[in-house]
N, C-alpha and C positions, 0 to 999 in steps of 0.2 A: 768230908764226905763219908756216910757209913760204907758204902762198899770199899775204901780205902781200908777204914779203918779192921775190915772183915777180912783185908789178907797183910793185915798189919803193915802197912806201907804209912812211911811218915814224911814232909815236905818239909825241907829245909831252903824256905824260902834267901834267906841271907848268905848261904851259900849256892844257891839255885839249883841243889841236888835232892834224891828220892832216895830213901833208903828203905830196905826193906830186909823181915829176917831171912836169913838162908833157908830156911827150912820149910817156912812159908813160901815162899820164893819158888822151890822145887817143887813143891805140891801144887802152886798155882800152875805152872809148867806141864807137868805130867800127874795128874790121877793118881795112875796106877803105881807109880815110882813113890821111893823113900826119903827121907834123907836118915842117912847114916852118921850128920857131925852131931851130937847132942850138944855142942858147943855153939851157942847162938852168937855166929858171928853175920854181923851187918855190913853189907854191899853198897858201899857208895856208887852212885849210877851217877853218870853227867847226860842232863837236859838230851844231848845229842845221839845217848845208845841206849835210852830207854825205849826204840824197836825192839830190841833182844826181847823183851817182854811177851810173851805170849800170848798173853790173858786179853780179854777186852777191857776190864779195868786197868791193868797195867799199861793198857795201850791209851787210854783214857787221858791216865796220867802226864803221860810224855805229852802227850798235844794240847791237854789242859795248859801243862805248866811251862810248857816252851814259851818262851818269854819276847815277845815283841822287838823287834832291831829300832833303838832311838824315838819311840812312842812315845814313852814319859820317864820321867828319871827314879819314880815309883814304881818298881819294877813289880812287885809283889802285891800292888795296887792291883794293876792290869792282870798278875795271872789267875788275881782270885777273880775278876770279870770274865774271864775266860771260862774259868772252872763252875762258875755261876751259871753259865748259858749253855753249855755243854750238858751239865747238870740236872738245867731243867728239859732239855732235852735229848734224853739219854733214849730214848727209845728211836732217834733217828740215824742211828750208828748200830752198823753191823757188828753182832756179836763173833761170829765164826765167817768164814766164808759163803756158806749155803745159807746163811741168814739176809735173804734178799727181800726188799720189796718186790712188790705188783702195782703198777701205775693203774690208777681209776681209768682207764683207758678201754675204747672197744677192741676186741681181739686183732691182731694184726692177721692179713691175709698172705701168703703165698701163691704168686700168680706166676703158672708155668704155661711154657708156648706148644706144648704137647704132653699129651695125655697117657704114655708110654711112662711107666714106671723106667727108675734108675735102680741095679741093684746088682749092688757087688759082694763079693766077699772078706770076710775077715782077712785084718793084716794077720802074720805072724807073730808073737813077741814072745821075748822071753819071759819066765816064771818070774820073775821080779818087776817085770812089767803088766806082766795080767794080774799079779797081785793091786798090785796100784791103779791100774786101771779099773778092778771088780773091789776097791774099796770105796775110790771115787765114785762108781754108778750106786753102790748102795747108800753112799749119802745124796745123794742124788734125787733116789726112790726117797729115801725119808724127808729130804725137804720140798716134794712134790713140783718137782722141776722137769721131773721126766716121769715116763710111764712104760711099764713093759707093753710091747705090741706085738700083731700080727702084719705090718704092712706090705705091701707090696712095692715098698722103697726099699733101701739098705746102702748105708754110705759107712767106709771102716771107719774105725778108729786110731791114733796113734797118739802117742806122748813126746811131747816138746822139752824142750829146754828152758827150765823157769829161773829166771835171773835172780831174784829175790832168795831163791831156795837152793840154789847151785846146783840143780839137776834136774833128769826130766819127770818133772810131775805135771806140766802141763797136759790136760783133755784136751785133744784136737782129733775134731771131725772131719776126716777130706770129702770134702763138697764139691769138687771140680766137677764134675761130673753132672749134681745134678744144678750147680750155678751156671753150664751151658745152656741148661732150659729154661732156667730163669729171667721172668721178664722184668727189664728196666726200669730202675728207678729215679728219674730225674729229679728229684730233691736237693738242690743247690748246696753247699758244703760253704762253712762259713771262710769267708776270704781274712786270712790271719792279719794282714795289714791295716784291713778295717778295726779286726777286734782290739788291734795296741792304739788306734787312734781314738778308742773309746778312751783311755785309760791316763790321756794327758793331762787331765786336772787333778788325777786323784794322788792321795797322798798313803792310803794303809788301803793296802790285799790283802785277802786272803782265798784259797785255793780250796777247794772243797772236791771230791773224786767218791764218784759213784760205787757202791760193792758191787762188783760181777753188775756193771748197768748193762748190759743187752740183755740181761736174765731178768729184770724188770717188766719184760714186756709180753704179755699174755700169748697166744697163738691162737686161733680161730680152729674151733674143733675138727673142720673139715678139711684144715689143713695140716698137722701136725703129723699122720703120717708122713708127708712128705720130709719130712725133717728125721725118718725114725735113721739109727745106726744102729751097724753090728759089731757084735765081740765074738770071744770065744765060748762063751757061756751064754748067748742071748742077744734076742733083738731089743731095743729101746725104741722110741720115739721123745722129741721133747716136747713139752708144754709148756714152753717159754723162746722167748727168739737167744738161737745159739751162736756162737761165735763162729763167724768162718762162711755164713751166708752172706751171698752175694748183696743181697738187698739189707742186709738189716744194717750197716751205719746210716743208709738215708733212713730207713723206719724207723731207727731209735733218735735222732739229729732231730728229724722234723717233731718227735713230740716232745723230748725236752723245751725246743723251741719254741711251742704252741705253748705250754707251759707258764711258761717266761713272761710269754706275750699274755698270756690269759689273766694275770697277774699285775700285767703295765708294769715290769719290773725295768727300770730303766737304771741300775746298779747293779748289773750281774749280768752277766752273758756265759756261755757256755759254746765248748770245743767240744762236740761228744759228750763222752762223760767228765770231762772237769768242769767245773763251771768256779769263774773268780768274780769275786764278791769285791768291788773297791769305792772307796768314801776318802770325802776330803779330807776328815778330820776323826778323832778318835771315837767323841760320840756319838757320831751320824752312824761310824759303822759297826757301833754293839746294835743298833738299832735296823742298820741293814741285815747284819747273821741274826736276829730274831724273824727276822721277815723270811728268809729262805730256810728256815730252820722248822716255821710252821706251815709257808708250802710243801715240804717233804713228808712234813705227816700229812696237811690233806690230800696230798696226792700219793704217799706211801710209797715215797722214795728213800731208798738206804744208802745211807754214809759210811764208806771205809776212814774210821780215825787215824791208823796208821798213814794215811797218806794226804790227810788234810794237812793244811799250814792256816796257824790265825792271827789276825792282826798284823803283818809284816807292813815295813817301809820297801821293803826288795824283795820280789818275788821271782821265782823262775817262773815263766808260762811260754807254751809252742816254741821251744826253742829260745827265746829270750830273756835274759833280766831284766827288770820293771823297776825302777825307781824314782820315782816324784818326778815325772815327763819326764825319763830319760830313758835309756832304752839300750840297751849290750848284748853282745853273743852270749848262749851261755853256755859254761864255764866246762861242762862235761866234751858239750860237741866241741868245745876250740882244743883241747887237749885232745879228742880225738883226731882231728888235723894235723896239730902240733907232733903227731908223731908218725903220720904216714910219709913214707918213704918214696923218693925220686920214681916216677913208673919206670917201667921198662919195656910197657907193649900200650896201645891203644886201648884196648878197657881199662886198666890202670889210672892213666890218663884222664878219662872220661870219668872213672871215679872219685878223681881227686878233683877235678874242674864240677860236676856235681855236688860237692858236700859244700866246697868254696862257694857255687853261685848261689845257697841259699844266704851267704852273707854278701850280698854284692852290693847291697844299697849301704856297707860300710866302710866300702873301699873304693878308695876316689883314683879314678882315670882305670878303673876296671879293665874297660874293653881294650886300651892301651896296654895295659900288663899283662895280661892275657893273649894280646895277635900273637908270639911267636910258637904261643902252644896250641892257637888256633889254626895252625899251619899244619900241624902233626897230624890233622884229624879229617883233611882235604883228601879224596879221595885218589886213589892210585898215588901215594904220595908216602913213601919209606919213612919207618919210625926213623929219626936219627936224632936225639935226644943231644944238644950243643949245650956252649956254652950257656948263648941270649936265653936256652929256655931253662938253666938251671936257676937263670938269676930269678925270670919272671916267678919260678917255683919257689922259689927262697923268699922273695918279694913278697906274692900273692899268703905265705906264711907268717912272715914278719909282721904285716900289717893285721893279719887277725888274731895273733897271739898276744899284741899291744892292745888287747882289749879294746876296739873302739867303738864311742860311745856316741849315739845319734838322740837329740831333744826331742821327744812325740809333737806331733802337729799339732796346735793351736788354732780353732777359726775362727779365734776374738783377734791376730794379731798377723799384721801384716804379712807377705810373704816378699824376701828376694830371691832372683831367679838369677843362677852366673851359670853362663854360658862360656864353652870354648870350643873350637876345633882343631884338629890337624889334618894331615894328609892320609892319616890312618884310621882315625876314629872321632865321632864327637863326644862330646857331654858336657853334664849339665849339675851344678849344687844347690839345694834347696833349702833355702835358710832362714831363719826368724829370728828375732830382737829379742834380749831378755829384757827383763825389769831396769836392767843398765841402759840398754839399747846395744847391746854386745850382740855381733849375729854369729848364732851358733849351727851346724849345720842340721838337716832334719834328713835327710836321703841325697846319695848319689846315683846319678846316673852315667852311663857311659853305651856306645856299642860301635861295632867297627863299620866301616864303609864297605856301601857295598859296591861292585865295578864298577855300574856306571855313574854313581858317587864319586867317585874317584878323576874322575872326569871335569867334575865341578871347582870354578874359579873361587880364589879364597873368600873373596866378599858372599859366593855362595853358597860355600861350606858352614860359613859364620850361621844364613841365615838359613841353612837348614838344621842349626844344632839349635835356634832357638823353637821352630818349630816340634822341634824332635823334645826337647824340654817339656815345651807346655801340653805335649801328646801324652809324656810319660806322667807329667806331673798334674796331667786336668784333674784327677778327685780332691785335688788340694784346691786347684788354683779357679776352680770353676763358681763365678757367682759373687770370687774374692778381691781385692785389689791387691796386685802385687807390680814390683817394680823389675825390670830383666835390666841384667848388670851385663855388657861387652866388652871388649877390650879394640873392639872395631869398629870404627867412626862412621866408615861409611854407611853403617846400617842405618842412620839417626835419618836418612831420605825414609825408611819404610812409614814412618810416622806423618810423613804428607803422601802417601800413596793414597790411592782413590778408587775403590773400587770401578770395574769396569765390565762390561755384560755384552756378548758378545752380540745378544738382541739389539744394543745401542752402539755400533760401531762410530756413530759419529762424535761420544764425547772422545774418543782415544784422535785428536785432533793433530796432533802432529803425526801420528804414524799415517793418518788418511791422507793428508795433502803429501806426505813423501813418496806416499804408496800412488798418488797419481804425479806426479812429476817422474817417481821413474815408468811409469805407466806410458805417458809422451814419449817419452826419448825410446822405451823399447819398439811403438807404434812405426817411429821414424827408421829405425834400423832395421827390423821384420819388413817395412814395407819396399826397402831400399831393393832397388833392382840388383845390386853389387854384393848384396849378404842375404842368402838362402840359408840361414841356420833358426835350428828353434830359439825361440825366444829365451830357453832355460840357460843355454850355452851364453846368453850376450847378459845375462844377467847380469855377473860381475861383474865384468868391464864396466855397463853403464852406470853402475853404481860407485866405483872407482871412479868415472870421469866426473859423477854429479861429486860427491868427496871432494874432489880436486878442483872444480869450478868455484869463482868466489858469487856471493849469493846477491839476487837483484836486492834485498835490504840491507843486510849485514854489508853486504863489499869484501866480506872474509870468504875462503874456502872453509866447508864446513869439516873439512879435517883439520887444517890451523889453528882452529877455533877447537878445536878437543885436544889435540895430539901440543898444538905448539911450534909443531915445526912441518916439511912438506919434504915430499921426494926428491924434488924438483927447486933449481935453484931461481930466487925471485927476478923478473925481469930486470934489465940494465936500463936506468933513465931514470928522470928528474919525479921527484914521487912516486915511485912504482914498487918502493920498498915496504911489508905491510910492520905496524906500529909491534911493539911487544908483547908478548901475547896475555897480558890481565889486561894494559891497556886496548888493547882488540878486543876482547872480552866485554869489558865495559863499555865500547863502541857498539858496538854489535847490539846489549843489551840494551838499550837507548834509541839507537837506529830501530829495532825490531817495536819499542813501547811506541814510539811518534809514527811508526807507519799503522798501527795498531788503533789509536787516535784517528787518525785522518779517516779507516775505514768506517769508525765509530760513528765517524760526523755524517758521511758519504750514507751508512745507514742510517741513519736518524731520521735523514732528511726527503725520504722515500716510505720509511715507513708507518703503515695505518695499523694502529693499534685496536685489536679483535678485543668484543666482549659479549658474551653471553648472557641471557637471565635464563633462571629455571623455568624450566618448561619449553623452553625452544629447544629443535630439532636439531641434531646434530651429526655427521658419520667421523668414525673413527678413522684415522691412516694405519695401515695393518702394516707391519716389519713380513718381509718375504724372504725366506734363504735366495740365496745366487741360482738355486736350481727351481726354482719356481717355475712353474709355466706364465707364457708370457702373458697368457690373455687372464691371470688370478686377477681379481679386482682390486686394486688399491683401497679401496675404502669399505668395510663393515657399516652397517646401520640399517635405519637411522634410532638415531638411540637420544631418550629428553635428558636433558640436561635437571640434574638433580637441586643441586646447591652447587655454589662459588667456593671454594674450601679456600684458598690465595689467593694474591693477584695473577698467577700464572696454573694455576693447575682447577679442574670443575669435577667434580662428581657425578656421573653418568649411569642410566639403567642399564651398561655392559656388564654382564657377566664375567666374573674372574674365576677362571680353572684353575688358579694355583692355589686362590684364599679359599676358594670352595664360597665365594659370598655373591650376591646377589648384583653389587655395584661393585663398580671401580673409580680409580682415582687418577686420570692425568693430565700431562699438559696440555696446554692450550695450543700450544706447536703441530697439536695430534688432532685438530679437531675443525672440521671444517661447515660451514651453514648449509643445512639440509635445505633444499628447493623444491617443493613438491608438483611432481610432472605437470599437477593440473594446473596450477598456476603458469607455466609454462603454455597452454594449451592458445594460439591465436585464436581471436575473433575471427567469423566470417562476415559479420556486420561490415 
């Protein structure tokens, strides 16, 4: 590259290092500085601290020649591809800080809920701060980012903490003040778990980061005072959207996004200002960073190179590491955990269960290792900081500091769903097959019971954790076929369950014929001269007596028949003893099929079989709540008969309020021959 070659920087590809003279080196540095060794001596740099570099080429360099993790085993292949593309598009990378684009964009607005200026006065700072502060605003003025004003705003200034620089040179505007006037910007914020399930097929990221992106974005003339600040030496305003307004991550989100979209760029999504670039393979993605390389120039977006990554197998992004569908904590925040200390008060606490529960879908039975510290945090309830909760703390650490590593979701590939409960909490693992058919996990779930959870029999705890499952895990499992793994037998009834509609109380067949048998028996005891009590009180009992009676089919009582055994010891005498209870069972079941039959026959042999042609007249039977009045009419119509859709169900010109359609659809059960009055009318002949 000639600009390499103009500050004498040479690439030593076979040892993957940049050298450069010392002298040059300095001067590239600082300007107006020397160097004083006349002795040209050469600085070995390694790939990894050519940041120290000042320069935009220098910085150029490092990102150029940072060399791919496991791409190809031509290492020096890929980083002249790199340095190629970069190359040709050198004018999409910020030279300096204040070297920002302007999005082709129309001016952004500032919409406040009142017309009262906001206006305060200058902080204080010290001389070493107004210095920095009044060199900043002067490159500021020069790269036409701000403008001196007269407004009738004024929000101070002050200096931050800049990590990068180890001290405070950050610009900060405090806006509080006039971000209470500010009106709301509901622009949805991208959901991070979405954006890593974009990322399951690909194989090479790369990470690309906007110079000063909110400064990319215009201001609308009419609004920009309202943006102005004050120093000690002057008012400003800016002409660009600044950091620290309330509104501008959704006004800068929504246009990157639009962007994106405007483009149909379906390899590259964008957090703010990062946006990662990922491809399956190594050619597709010199060809994808061409594409976003020349949307930036038409749309005159700028690139900070110092903080690109190109061509990587593993990348960091939102807090995770990315590699080939797989997916880890990363590695800064888990050391940040790894060294927080035992709490000792309630926010403490809260801060540490905080930074933990952004990894919670990596830590299995969560909600379980968590209840003792969920205790601390119950109200009116003294810190007391025990053993159970040092473990849960040493635990809930252990487990994130073993790095662990979750497979991105796949919706070419089956899903299993494993469920468990306890008495304390459910949850649930969500798993897929590799190319072995190995199931590896994709997310855990867990969360605690709540009281009247707690309440719940284990068969229904089971089958609230698989509910709780498929609630947590519908974006996965929705539209997919997946299989739920138990370790609980009895659920495998939910699988012949039957939907039930409380409009149709008469398919629920056995609770109606029990719900009128003990209906009888309470009639008789309510009505009995000798028991004056409500019926709510004899409830039980009658319900215990029918329990305890054996049944006019079965011959069993229908407690023996569940339970096994009775309260009550069996009568004394010759057959009176009932059989053992599978054999009762299969009595019972037999007994119940042949009286079942005989009623079959017994209908059969009575019944006239109804049929309708289109176009005859018909009325509906209408479903009435219990509180109906008694004179509501049983039957709607009369309504013609459309088409036969079955042997059992015709299509009708009733109106359906729930389909919103014209016709409906039902049985023939429902439908009775319309008779029209006149036909009814006698002769007087």
């Amino acid at each position: 590259m000639p600009e390499l070659a103009k500050k004498d920087i040479t690439i030593d590809c076979s040892k993957q290092k940049i050298c450069q003279n010392r002298k040059n080196l300095n001067k590239s540095q600082n300007d107006k500085s020397h160097s004083n060794d006349k002795n040209k001596q050469n600085i070995s740099l390694h790939i990894s601290e050519c940041k120290q570099i000042n320069s935009h080429y220098a910085q150029t360099t490092e990102d150029q020649v940072n060399p791919p993790q496991s791409v190809t085993e031509n290492k020096c292949e890929l980083r002249k591809e790199v340095k190629d593309i970069i190359k040709n598009f050198d004018s999409v990378f910020s030279k300096d800080k204040y070297d920002v684009g302007a999005l082709r964009v129309e001016p952004q607005r500032i919409v406040l809920n009142s017309d009262l200026p906001v206006s305060l006065r200058p902080y204080r700072t010290s001389p070493v701060e107004e210095q920095e502060i009044k060199s900043q605003v002067e490159k500021l003025l020069q790269a036409g980012l701000i403008k001196e004003s007269n407004s009738p705003y004024s929000s101070p200034v002050t200096l931050a903490f800049k990590r990068d620089e180890g001290k405070k040179t950050r610009l900060c505007i405090d806006f509080r003040k006039l971000n209470a006037l500010c009106k709301s910007d509901s622009e949805p914020l991208p959901l991070m778990d979405s954006l890593l399930d974009k990322l399951s097929k690909a194989k090479i990221f790369s990470s690309l980061d906007l110079a000063s992106g909110y400064w990319h974005v215009p201001i609308h003339p009419k609004d920009t005072e309202k943006l102005a600040f004050c120093t000690n030496f002057g008012l400003y305003e800016w002409c660009r959207l600044p950091f620290g307004i309330k509104v501008a991550p959704a006004i800068f989100n929504r246009l990157i996004r639009r962007i994106l979209t405007k483009y149909k760029i379906d390899f590259a999504c964008n957090y703010f200002d990062d946006i990662i670039v990922y491809s399956s393979s190594e050619l597709e993605h010199w060809k994808h960073l061409k594409t976003i390389f020349e949307i930036c120039e038409k749309e005159s977006i700028k690139l900070k190179l110092s903080k690109c990554v190109f061509a990587q197998t593993k990348i960091s992004f939102l807090a995770y590491e990315i590699e080939q569908g797989k997916v880890s904590p990363n590695n800064a925040n888990i050391e940040t955990i790894k060294k927080l200390q035992p709490p000792t008060n309630v926010k403490e606490l809260q801060r540490f269960l905080g930074s933990v529960n952004v990894y919670n879908k990596f830590i299995p039975q969560y909600a379980k290792l968590r209840y003792p510290l969920n205790q601390l945090l119950k109200k009116d309830v003294k810190f007391n900081w025990t053993n159970e909760c040092q473990d849960a703390f040493d635990k809930l650490k252990e487990i994130l500091t073993t790095k662990p590593v979750l497979n991105l979701y796949n919706p070419d590939v089956t899903c299993h769903v494993f469920v468990d409960a306890s008495q304390k909490s459910v949850g649930a693992v969500l798993k897929q097959p590799d190319a072995s058919d190995v199931l590896h996990p994709i997310a855990y779930h867990a969360r605690t019971l709540r009281d009247y959870e707690k309440n719940y029999a284990i068969t229904e705890l089971e089958c609230l954790a698989i509910v709780d499952a498929l609630d947590k895990f519908y974006y996965y499992l929705h539209g997919q076929k997946f299989v739920i793994h138990t370790d609980h037998a009895a659920l495998v009834w939910l699988k012949n369950v039957k939907n039930l509609r409380a409009h149709h109380p008469q398919t629920n067949g056995k609770v109606e014929r029990v719900n009128q048998s003990l209906v009888t028996r309470l009639k008789c005891k309510v009505n009995s001269t000798s028991t004056k009590v409500p019926w709510t009180k004899l409830l039980e009992s009658v319900t215990n007596e029918y329990n305890l009676t054996p049944h006019s089919i079965t011959k069993y009582p229908p407690a023996y028949l569940l339970l096994g055994t009775l309260p009550y010891d069996s009568p004394i005498g010759q057959n009176s003893y009932y059989e053992p209870v599978n054999e009762a069972r299969n009595l019972a079941l037999q007994r119940t099929i042949d009286y079942h039959n005989k009623n079959k026959i017994r209908y059969d042999a009575h019944f006239v079989d109804k049929k309708f042609n289109p176009g005859d007249l018909v009325v509906y039977e209408e479903f009435h709540y219990p509180n109906t009045r008694k004179l509501t009419p049983p039957f709607s119509g009369p309504y013609e008969v459309i088409k036969q859709c079955s042997e059992v169900t015709y299509e009708i010109n009733k109106p359906n309020s729930l389909t919103k359609q014209a016709t409906q659809i039902v049985h023939i059960s429902k439908l009775r021959c319309f008779h029209s009055p006149d036909k009814l009318k006698l002769s007087h002949e």
